[in-house]
N, C-alpha and C positions, 0 to 999 in steps of 0.2 A: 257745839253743833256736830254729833257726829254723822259718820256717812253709813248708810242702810246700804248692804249689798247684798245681793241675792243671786248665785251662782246654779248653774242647770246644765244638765248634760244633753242635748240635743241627740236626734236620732242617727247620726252621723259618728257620736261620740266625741264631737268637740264640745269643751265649755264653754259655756254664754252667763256673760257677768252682766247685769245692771247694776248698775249706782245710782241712788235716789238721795238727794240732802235732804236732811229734816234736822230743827232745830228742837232742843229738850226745853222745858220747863226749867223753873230751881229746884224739882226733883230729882230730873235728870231723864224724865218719863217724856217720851214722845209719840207719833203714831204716824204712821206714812200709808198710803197705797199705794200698790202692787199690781199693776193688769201687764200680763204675760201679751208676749206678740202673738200678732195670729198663729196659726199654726204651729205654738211653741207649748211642749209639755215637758214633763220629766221630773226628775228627784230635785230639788229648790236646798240651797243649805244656803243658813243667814248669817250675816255677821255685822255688827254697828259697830265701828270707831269712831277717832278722829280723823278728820282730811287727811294727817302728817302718817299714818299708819301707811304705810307700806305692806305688810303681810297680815293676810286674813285668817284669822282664826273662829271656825265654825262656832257656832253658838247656838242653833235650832236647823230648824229643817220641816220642809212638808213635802208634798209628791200633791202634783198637776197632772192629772190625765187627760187625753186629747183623746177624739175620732174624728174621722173627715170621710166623707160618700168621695166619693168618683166625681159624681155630678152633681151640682146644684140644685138640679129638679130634672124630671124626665117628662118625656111628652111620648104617647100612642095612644091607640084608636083600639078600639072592640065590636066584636059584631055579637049581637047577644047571641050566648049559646055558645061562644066558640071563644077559651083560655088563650088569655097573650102570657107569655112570658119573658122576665127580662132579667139580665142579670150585671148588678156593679160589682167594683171595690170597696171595701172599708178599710179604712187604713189606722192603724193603731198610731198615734202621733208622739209618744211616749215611749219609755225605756221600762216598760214595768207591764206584767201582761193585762189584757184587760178581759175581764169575764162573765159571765149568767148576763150574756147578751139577751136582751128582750126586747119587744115592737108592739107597738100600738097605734090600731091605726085608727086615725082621729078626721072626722068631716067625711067619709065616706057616704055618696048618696046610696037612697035603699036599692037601686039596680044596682049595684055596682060592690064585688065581694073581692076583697083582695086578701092574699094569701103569702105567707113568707118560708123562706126556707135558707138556714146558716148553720155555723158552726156557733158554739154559747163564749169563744173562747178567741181573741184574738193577741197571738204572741206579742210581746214586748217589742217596738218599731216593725212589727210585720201587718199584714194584709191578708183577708179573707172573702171568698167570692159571698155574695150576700143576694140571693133569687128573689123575684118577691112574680106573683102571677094575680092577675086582673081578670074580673069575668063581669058581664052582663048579662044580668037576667031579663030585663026589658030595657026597649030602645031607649025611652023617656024618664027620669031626663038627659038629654042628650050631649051635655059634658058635666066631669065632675072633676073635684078639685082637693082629692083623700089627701092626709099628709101622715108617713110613718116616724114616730118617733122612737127614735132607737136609742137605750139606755142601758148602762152597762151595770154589774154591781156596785164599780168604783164611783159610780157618778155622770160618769162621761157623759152626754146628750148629744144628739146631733137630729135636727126633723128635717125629714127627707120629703118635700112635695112632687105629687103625681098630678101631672093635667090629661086627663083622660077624658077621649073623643068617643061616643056611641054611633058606630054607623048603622043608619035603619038596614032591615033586611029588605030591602028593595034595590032594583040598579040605581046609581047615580051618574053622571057623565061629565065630564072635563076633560076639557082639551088642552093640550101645550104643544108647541106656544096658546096662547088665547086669541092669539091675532097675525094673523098673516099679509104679508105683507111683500112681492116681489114681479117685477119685471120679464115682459114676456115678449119674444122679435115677430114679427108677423113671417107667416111663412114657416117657421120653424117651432118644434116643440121644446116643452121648459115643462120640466117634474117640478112639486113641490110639498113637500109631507108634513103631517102633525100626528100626535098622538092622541088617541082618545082612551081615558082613563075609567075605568069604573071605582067610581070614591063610594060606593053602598055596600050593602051587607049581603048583597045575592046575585048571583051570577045574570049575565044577560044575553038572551039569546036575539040570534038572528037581526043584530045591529044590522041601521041601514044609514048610511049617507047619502042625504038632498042634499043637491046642487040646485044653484040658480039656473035658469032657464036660458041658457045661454049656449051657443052650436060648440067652443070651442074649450071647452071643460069637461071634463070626465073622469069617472073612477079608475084609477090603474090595480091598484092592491086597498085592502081586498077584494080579489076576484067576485068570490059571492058574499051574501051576509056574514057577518063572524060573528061567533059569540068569543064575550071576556066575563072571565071570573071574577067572582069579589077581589078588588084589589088590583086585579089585571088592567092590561093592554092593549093596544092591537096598535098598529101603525098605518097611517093611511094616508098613499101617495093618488095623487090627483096629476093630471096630465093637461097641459096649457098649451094647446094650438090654434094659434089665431089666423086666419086667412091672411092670405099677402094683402088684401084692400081694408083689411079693419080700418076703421078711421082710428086715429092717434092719441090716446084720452086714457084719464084713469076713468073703470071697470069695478067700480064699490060692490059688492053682494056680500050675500050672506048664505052658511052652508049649516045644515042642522042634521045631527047626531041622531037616529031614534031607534 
């Protein structure tokens, strides 16, 4: 019954032994498998004894190449017409360089063109910035779900999934908090602000905030209408004065964005 071991040089430069038992035939002929730990590549040398063997003497040898992205998967938004770009890490996981880096990008919907840009070549345990840029030609449809698959000469793979958001070119509007919610003294005033977001593909002019029809609420900022950019902000503080005889009750309403 000898023992299969399988020795590797990590990206660190320390050894890493596994030891696998596998029993032989009356040939002498055996066969075991091998799955590397996650994140484990490098030059692999073999060697089969017995248990009682104490010193290993190499006998074959093969090389495992690794890559690893940065991220898992990435997530952003497009306005057609207008290039996002992003950019990870690739990390060579391995002691041996890896090269004739290539990508293909697989599932992409027809709006939606994506684009890359690297080095062909990632040194032995080093790292290279890896671009890759997103465009929409039309709104619709309005998420897509590309995936790059990045393959080295050596072998290597590693597929990189994009969840990508289309935002129409029109304003959209969101507020944060979504809900407000706070206590006001009669007699005295109480500020309380939220933000109103534009999540669309085009700028919006001359926002207005309605208020309920109520004597003791009012706009403080913004003064006048604002306008927010695609993507933008505005912050909007409202002013809570209630007379000394309000009667003592919650005050439910609703305030709308236009």
């Amino acid at each position: 019954m000898p023992m299969y071991q399988f020795e590797a040089m990590d990206r660190t430069g320390q050894e890493i032994k596994d030891v696998i038992e596998a029993t032989t035939d009356a040939s002498g002929a055996f066969a075991v498998t091998f799955q590397p730990l996650p994140q484990e590549a490098g030059q692999y040398s073999l060697a089969a004894d017995h248990p009682a063997v104490t010193t290993d003497t190499s006998q074959d040898g093969f090389v495992s190449h690794g890559l690893r992205a940065e991220f898992a998967g990435y997530r952003l938004s497009v306005v057609p017409g207008t290039p996002e770009t992003r950019s990870i890490t690739l990390a060579n996981l391995g002691d041996l360089p890896l090269t004739g880096l290539s990508v293909e990008v697989l599932g992409a919907p027809a709006n939606l063109e994506v684009t890359t840009a690297s080095a062909t070549t990632i040194p032995a345990g080093g790292s290279i910035p890896f671009a890759f840029t997103v465009a929409a030609s039309a709104s619709t449809p309005a998420t897509g779900t590309p995936m790059l698959r990045l393959t080295t000469a050596e072998g290597a793979t590693i597929d990189f999934p994009l969840a990508v958001t289309v935002r129409p070119l029109t304003p959209r509007f969101l507020t944060s908090p979504g809900f407000l919610s706070r206590g006001m003294v009669r007699g005295e005033t109480t500020t309380v602000s939220f933000d109103v977001v534009n999540s669309g593909g085009a700028p919006a002019a001359a926002v207005r905030v309605l208020l309920p029809d109520v004597p003791w609420m009012r706009v403080v900022a913004p003064a006048a209408p604002a306008a927010i950019a695609a993507g933008g902000r505005v912050t909007v503080t409202l002013a809570l004065s209630p007379a000394a005889d309000l009667p003592l009750c919650e005050y439910p309403c609703s305030i709308a964005v236009i």
